[in-house]
DSSP file (Angstrom, degrees, kcal/mol; ACC not computed):
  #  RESIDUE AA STRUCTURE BP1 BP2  ACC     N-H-->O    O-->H-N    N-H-->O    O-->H-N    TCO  KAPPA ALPHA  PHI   PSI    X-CA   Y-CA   Z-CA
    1    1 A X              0   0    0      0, 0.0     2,-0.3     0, 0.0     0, 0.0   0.000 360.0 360.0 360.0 131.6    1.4 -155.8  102.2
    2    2 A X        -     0   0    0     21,-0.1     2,-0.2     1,-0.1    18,-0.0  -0.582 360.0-138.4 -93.9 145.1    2.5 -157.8   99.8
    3    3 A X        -     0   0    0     -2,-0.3     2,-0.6     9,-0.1    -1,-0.1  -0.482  23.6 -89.4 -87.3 160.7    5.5 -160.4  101.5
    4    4 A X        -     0   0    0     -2,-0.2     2,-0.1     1,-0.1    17,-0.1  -0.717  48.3-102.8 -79.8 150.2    8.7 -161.6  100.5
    5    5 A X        -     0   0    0     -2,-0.6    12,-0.1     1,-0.1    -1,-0.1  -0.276  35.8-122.7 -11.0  93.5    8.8 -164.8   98.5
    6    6 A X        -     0   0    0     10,-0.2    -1,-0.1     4,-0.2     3,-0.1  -0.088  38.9 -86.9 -38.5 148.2   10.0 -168.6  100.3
    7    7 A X    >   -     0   0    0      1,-0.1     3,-0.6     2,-0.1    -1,-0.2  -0.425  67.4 -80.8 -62.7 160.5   12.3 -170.4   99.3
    8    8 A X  T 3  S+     0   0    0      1,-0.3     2,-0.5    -3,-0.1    -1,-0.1  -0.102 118.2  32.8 -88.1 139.5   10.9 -172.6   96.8
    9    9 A X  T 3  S+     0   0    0      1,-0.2    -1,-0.3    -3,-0.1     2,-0.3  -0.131  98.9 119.7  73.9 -36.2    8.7 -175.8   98.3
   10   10 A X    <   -     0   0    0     -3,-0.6     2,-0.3    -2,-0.5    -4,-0.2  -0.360  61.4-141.6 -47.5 112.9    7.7 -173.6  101.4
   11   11 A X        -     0   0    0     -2,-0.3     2,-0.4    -3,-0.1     5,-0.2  -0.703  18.6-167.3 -93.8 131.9    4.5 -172.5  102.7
   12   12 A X  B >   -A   15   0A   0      3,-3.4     3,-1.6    -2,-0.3     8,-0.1  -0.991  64.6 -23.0-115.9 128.5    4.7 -169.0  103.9
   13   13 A X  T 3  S-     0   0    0     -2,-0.4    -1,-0.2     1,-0.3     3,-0.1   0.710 125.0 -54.5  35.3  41.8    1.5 -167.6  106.3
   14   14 A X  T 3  S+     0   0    0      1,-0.2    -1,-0.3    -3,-0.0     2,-0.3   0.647 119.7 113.7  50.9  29.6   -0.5 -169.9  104.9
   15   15 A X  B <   -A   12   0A   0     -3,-1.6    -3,-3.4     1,-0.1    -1,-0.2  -0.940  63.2-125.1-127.8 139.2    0.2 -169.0  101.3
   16   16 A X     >  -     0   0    0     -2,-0.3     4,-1.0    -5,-0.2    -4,-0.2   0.136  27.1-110.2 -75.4-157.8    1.9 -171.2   98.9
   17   17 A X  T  4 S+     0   0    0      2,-0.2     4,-0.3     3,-0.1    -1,-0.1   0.676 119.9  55.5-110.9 -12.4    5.0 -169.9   97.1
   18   18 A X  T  > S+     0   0    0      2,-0.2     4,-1.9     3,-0.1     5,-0.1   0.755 109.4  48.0 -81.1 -47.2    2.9 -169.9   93.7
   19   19 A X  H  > S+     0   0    0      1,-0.2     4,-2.7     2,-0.2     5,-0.2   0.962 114.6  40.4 -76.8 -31.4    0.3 -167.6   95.4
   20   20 A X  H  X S+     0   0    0     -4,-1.0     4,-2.0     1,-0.2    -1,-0.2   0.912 112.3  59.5 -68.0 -26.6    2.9 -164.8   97.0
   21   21 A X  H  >>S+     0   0    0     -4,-0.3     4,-2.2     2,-0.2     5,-0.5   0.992 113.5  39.2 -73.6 -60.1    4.8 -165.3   93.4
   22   22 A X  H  <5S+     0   0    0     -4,-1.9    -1,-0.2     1,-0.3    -2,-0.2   0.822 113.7  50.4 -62.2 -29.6    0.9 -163.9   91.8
   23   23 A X  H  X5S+     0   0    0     -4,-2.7     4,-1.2     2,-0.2    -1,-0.3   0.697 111.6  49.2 -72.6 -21.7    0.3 -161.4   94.3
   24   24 A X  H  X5S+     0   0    0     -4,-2.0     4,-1.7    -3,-0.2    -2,-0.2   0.986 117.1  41.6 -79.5 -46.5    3.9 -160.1   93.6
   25   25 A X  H  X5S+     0   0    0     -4,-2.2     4,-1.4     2,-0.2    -1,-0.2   0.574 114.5  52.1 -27.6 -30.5    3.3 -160.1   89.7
   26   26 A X  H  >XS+     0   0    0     -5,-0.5     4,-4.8    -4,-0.2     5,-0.5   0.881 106.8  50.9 -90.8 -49.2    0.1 -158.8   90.2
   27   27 A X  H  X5S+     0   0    0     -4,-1.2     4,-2.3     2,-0.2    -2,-0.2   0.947 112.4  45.6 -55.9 -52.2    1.2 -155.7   92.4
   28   28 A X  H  X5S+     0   0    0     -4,-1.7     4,-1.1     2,-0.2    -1,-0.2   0.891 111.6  49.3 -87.9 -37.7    3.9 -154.4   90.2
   29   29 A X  H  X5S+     0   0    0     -4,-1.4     4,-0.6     2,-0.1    -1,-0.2   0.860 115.3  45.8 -59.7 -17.7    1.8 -154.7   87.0
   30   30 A X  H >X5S+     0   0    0     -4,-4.8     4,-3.3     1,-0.2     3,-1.4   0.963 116.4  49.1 -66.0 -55.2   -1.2 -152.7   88.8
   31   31 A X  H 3X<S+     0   0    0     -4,-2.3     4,-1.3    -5,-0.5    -1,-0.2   0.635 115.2  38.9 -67.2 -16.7    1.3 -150.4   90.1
   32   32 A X  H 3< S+     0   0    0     -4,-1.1     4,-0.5     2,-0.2    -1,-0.3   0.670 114.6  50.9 -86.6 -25.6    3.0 -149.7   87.0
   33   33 A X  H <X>S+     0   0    0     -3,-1.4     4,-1.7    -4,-0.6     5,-0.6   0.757 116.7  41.4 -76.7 -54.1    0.1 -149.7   84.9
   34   34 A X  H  X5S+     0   0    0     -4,-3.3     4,-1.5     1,-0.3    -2,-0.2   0.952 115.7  55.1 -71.6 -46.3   -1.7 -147.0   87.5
   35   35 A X  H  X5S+     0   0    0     -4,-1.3     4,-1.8     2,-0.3    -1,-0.3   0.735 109.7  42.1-102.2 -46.0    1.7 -145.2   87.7
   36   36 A X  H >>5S+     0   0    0     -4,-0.5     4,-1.8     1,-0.2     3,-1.0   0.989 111.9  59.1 -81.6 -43.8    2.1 -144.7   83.8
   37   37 A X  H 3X5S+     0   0    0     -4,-1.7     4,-2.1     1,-0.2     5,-0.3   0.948 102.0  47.9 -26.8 -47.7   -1.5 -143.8   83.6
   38   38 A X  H 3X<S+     0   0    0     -4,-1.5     4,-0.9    -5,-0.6    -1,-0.2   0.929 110.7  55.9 -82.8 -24.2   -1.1 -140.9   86.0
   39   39 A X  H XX S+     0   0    0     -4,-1.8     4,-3.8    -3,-1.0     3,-1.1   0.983 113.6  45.4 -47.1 -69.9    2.3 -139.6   83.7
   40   40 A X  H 3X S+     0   0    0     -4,-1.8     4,-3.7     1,-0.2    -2,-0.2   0.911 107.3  47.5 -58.9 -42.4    0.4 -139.5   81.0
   41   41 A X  H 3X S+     0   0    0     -4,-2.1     4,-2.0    -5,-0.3    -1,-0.2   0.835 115.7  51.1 -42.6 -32.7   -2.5 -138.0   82.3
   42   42 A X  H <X S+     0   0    0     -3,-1.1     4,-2.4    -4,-0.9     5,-0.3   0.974 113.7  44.7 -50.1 -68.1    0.0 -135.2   83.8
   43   43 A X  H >X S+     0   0    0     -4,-3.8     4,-2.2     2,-0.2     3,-0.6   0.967 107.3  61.4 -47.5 -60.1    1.7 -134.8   80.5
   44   44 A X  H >X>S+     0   0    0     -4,-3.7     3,-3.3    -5,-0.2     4,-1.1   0.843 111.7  38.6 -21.7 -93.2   -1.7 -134.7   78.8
   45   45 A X  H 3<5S+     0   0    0     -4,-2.0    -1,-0.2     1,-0.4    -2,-0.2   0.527 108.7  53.2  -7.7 -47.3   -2.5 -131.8   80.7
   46   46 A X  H <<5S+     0   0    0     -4,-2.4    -1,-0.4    -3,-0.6    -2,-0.2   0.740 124.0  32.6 -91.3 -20.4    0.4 -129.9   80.8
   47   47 A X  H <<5S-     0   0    0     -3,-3.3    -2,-0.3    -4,-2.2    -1,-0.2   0.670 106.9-135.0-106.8 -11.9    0.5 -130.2   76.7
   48   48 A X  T  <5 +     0   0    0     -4,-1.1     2,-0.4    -5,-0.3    -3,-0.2   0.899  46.6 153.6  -6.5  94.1   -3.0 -130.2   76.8
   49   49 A X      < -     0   0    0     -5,-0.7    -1,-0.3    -6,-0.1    -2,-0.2  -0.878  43.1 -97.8-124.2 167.2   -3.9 -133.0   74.4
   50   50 A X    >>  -     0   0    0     -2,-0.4     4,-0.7     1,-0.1     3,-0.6  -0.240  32.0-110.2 -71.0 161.2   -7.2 -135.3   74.3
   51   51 A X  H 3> S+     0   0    0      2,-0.2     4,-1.3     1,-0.2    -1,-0.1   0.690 115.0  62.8 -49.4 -35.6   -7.4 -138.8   75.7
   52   52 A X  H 34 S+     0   0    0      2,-0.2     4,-0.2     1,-0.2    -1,-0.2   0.816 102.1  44.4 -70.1 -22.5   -7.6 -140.1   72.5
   53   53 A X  H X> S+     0   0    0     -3,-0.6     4,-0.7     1,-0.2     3,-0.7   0.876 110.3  61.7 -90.6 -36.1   -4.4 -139.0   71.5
   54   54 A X  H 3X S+     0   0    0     -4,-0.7     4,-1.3     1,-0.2     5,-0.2   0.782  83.0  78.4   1.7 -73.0   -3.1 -140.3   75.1
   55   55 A X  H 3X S+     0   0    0     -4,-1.3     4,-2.5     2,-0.2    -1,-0.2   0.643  91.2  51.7 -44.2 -31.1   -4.1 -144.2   74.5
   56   56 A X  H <> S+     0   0    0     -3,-0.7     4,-3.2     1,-0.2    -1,-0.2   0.954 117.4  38.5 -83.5 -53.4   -0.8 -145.1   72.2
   57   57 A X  H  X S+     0   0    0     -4,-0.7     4,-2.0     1,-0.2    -1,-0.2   0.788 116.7  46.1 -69.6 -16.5    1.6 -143.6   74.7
   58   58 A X  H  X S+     0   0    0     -4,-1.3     4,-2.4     2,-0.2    -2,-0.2   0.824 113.4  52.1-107.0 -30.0    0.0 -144.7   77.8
   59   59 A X  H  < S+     0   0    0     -4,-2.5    -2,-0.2    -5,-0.2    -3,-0.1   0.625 114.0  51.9 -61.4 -12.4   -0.5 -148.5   76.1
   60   60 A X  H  X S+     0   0    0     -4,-3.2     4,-1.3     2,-0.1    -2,-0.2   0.975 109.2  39.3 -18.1-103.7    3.1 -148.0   75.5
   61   61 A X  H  < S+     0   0    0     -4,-2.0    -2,-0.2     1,-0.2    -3,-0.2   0.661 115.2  53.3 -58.6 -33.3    4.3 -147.1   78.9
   62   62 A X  T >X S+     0   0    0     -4,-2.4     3,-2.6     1,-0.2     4,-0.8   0.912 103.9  61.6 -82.6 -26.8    1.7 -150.1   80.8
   63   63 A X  H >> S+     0   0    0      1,-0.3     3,-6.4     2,-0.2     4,-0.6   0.990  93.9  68.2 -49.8 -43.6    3.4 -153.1   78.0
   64   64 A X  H 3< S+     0   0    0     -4,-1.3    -1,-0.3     1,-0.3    36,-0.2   0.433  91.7  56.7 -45.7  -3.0    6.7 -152.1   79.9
   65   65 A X  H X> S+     0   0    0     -3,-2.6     3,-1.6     1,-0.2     4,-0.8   0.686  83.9  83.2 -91.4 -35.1    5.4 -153.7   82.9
   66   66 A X  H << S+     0   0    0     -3,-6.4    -1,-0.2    -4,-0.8    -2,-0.2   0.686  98.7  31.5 -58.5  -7.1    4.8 -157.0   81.3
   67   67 A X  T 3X S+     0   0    0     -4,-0.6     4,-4.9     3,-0.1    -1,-0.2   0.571  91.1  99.6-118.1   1.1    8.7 -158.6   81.7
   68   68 A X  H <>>S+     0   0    0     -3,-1.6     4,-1.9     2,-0.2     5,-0.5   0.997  85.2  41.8 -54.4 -51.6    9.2 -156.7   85.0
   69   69 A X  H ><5S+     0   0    0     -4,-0.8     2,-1.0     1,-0.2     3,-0.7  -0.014 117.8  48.7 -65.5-136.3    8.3 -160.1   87.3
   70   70 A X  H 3>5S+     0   0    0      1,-0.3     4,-1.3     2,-0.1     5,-0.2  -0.239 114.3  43.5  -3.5 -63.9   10.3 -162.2   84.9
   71   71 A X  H 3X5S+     0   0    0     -4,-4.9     4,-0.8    -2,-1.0    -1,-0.3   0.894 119.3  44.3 -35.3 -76.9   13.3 -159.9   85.0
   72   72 A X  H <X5S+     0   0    0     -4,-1.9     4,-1.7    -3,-0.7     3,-0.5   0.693 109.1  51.8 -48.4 -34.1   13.0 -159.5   88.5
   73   73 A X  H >><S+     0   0    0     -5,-0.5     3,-2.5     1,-0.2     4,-1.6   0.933 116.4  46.8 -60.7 -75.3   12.4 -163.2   89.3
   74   74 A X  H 3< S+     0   0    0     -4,-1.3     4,-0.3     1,-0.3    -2,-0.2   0.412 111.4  46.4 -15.3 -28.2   15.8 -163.9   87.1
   75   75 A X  H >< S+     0   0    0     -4,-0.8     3,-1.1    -3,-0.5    -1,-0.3   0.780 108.8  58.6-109.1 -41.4   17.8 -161.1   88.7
   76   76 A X  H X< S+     0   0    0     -3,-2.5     3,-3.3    -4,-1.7     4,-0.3   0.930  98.7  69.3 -64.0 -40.5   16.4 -162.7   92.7
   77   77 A X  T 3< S+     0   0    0     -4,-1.6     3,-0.5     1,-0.3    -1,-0.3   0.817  96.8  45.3 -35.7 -48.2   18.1 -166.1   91.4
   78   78 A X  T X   +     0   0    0     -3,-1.1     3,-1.2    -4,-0.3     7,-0.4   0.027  69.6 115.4 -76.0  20.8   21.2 -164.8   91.7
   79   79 A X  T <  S+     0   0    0     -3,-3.3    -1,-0.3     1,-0.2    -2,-0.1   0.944  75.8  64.7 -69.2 -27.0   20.7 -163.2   95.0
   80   80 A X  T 3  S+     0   0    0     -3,-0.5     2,-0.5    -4,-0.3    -1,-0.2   0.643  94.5  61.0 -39.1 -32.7   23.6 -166.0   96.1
   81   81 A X  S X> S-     0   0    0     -3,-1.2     4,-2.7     1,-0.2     3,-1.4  -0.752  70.5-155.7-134.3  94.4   26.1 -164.7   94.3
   82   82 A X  H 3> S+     0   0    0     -2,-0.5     4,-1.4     1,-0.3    -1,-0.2   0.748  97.6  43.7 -41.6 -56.2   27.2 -161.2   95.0
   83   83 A X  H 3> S+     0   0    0      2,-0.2     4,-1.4     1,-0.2     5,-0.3   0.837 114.6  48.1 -85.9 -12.0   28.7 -160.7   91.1
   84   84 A X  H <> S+     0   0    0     -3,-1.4     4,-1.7     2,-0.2     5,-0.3   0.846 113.7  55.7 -61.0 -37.2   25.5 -162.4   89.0
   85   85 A X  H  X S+     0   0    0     -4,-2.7     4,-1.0    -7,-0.4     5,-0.2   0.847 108.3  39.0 -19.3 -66.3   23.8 -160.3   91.2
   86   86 A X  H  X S+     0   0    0     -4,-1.4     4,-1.2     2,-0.2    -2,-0.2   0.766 113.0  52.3 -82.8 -67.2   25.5 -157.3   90.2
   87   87 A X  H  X>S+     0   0    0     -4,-1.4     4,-1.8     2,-0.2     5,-0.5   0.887 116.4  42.9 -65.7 -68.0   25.7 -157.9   86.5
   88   88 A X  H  X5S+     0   0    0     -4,-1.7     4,-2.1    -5,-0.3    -2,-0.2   0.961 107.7  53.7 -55.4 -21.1   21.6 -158.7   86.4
   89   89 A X  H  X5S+     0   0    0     -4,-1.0     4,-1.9    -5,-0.3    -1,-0.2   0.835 110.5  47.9 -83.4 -54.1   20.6 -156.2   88.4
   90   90 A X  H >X5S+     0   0    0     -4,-1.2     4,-1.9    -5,-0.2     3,-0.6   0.972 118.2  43.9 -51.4 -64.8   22.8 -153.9   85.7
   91   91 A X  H 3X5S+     0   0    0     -4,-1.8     4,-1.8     1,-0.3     5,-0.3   0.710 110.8  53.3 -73.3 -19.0   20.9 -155.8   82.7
   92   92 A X  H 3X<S+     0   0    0     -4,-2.1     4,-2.5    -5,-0.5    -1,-0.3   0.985 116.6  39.7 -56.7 -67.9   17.4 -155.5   84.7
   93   93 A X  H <X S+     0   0    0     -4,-1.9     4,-1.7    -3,-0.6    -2,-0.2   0.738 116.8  48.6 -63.8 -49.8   18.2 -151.7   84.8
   94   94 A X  H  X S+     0   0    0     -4,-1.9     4,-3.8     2,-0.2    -2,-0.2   0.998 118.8  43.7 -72.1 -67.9   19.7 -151.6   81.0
   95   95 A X  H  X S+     0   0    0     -4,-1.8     4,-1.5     1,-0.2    -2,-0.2   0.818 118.0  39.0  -9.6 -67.1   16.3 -153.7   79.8
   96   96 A X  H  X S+     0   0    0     -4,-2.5     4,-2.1    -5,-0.3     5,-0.5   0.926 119.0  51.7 -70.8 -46.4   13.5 -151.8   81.6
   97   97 A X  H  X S+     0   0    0     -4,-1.7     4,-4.5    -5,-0.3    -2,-0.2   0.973 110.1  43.3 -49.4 -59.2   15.5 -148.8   80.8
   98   98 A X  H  X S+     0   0    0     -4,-3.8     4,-1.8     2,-0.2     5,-0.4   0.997 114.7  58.9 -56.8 -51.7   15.8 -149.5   76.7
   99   99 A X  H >X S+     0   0    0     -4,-1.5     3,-3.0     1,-0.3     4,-1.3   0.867 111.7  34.0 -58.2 -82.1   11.7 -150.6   76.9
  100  100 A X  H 3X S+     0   0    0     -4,-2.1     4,-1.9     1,-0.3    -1,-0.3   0.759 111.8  64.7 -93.8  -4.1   10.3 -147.4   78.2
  101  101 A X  H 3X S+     0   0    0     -4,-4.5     4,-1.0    -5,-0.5    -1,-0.3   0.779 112.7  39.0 -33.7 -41.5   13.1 -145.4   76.0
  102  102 A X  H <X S+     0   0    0     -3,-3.0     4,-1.4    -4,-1.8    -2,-0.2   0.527 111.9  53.2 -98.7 -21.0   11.3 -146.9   72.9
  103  103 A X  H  X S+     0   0    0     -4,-1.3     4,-2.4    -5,-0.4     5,-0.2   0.928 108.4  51.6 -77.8 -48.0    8.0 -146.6   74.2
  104  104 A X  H >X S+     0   0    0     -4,-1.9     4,-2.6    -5,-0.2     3,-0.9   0.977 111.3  50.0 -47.2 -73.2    8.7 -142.9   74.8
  105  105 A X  H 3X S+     0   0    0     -4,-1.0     4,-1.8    -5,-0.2    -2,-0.2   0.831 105.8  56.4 -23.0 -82.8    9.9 -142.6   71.3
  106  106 A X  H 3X S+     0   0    0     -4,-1.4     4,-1.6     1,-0.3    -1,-0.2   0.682 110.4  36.5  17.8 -76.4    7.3 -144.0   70.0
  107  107 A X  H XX S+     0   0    0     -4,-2.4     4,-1.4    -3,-0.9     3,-0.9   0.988 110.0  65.5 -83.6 -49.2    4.7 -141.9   71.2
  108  108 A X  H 3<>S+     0   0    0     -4,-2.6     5,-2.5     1,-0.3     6,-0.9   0.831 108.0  43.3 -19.7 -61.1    6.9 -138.9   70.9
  109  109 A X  H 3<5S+     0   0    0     -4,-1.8     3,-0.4     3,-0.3    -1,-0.3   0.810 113.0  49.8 -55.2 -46.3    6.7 -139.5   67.4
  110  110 A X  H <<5S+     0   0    0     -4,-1.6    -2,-0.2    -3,-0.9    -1,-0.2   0.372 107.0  51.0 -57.6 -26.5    3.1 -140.3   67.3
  111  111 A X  T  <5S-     0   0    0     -4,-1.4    -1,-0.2    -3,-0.4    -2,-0.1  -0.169 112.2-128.3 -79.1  17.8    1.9 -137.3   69.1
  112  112 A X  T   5 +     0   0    0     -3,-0.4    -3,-0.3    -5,-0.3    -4,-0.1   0.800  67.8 139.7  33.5  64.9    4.4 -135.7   66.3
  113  113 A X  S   <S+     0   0    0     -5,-2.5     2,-0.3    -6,-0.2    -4,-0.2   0.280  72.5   2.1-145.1 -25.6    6.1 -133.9   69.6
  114  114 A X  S    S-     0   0    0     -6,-0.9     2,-0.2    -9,-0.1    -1,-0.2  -0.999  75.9 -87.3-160.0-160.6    9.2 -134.7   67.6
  115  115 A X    >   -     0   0    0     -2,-0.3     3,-0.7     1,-0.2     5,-0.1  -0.613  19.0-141.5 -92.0 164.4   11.4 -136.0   64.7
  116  116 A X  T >> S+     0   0    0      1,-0.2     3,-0.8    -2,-0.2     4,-0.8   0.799 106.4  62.9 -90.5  -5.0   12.6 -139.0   64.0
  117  117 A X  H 3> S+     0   0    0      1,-0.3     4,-1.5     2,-0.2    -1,-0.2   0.796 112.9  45.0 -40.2 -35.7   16.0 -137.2   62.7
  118  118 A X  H <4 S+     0   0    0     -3,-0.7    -1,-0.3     1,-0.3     5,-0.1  -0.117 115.7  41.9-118.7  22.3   16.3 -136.0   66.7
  119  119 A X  H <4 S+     0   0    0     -3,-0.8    -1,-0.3     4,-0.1    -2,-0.2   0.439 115.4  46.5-133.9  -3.8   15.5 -138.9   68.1
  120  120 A X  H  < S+     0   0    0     -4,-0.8    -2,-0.2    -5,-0.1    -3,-0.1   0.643 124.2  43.9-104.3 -31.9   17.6 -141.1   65.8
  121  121 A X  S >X S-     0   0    0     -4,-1.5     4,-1.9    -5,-0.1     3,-0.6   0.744 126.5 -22.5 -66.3-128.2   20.2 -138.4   66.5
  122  122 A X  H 3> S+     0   0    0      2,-0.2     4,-1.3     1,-0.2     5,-0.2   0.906 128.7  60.1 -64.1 -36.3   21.1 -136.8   70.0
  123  123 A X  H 3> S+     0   0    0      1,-0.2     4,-1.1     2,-0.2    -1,-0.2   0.720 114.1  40.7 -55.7 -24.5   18.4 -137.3   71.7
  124  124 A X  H <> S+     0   0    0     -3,-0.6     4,-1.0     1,-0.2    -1,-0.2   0.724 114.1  52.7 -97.1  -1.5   19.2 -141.1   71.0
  125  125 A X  H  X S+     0   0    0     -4,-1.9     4,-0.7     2,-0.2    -2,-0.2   0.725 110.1  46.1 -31.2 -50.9   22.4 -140.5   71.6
  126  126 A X  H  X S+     0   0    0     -4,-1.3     4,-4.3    -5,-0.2    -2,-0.1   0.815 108.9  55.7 -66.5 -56.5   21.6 -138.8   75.0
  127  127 A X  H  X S+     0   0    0     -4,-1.1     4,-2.1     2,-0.2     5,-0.2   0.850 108.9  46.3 -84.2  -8.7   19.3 -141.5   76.0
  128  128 A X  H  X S+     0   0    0     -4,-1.0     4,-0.6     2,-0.2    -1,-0.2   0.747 110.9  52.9 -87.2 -15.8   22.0 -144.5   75.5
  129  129 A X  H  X S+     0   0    0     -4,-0.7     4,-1.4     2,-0.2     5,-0.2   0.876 111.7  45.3 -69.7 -51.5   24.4 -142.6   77.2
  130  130 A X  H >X>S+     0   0    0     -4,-4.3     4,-3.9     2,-0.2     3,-1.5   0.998 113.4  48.7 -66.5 -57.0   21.9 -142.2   80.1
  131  131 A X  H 3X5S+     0   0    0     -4,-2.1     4,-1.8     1,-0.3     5,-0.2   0.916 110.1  51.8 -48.7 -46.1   20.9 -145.8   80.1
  132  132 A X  H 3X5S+     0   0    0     -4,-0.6     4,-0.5     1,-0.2    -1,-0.3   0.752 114.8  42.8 -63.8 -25.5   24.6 -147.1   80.1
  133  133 A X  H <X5S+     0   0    0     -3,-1.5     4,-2.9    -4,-1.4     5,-0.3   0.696 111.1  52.2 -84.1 -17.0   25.5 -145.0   82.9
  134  134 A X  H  X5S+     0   0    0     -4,-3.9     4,-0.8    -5,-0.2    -2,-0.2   0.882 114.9  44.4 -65.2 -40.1   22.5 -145.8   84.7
  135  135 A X  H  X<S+     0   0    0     -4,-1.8     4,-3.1    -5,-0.5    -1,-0.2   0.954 109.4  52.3 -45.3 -66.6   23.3 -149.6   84.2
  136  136 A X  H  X S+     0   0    0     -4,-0.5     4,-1.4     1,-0.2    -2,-0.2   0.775 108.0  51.3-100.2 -33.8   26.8 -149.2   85.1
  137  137 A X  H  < S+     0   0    0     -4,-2.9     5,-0.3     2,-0.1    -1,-0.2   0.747 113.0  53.6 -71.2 -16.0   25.5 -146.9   89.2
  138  138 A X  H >X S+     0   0    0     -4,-0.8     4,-4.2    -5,-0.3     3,-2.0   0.906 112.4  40.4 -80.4 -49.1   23.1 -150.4   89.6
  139  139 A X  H 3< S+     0   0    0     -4,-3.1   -53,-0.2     1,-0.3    -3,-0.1   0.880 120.8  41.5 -59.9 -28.2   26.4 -152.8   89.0
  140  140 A X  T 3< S+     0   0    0     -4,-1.4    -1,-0.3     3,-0.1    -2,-0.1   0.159 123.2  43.6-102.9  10.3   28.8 -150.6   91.2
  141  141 A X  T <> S+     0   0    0     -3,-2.0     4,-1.0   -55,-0.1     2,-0.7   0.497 119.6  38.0-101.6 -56.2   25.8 -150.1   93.9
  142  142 A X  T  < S+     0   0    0     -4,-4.2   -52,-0.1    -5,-0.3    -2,-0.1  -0.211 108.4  63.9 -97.7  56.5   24.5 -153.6   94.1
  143  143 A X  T  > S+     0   0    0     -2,-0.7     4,-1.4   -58,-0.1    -1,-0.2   0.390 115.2  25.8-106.4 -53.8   27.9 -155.4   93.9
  144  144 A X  H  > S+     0   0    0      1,-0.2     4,-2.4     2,-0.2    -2,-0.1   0.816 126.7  52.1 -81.9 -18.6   29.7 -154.1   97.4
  145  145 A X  H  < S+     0   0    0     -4,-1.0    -1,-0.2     2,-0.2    -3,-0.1   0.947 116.6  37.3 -81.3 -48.7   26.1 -153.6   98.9
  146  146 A X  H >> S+     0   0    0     -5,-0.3     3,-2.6     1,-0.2     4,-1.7   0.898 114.3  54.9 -59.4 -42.1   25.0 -157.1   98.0
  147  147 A X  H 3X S+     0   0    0     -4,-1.4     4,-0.6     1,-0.3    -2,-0.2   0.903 100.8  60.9 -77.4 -35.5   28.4 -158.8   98.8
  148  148 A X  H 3< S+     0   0    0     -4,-2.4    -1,-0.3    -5,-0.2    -2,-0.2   0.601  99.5  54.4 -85.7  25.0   28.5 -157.4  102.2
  149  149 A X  H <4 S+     0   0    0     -3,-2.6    -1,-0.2     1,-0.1    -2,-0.2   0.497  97.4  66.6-100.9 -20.2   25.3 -159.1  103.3
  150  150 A X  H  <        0   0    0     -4,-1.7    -2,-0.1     1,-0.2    -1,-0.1   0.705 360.0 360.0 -77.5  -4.4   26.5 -162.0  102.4
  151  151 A X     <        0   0    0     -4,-0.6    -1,-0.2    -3,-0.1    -2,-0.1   0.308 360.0 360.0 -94.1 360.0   29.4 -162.3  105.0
């Protein structure tokens, strides 16, 4: 089980604060990586298309993993302050969101599964409307939720 993260100079179970920092980076790109793998394979399946046609979208979906520790380190900074909180924690959500939005596209497009007229259209329409309200339930969840731990 991976632990949380000491304050910064601290040794935490005998682990420095640079090794729990690699095992947390490490955990959430395996896990995201094995986790898009196993969509696509699903999706594969259910559309039934080859593996080969498979690689774009599922090298896609695993980049999206690469700025998750940064974000997330950035967004923990603010854990002090209930409304930077609140606002990163939105932009974490809006970020991560937009990344596998475009990766989706992407391959959408590339497995010709649609056009880019319809995805330039409602469907992107659709999916910036979802991300902006999804953005906007993280700020107005983690604002009162955060702020009352802090009292």
């Amino acid at each position: 089980m991976i632990e949380a993260m000491p304050p910064d100079g601290e040794r935490h179970g005998g682990h420095s604060h640079r090794g729990l920092f690699a095992q947390w980076v490490v955990a959430i790109i395996v896990g995201h990586t094995v986790g898009a793998a196993l969509a696509v394979m699903l999706f594969g399946l259910a559309m039934n298309l080859t593996l080969h046609a498979l690689l774009v979208p599922f090298e896609l979906l695993a980049c999206c993993s690469l700025p998750l520790p940064a974000l997330g380190l950035w967004v923990r900074a603010a854990r002090e302050k209930p409304d930077s909180y609140a606002v990163r924690s939105a932009l974490f959500c809006l970020a991560y969101g937009t990344l596998v939005a475009i990766a989706l596209a992407i391959s959408s497009l590339r497995l010709g599964l649609a056009r880019r007229a319809g995805i330039s259209g409602s469907a992107g329409a659709f999916a910036v409307g979802g991300l902006l309200l999804a953005s906007g339930i993280v700020y107005f969840g983690a604002r009162p939720r955060y702020s009352k731990r802090q009292r």
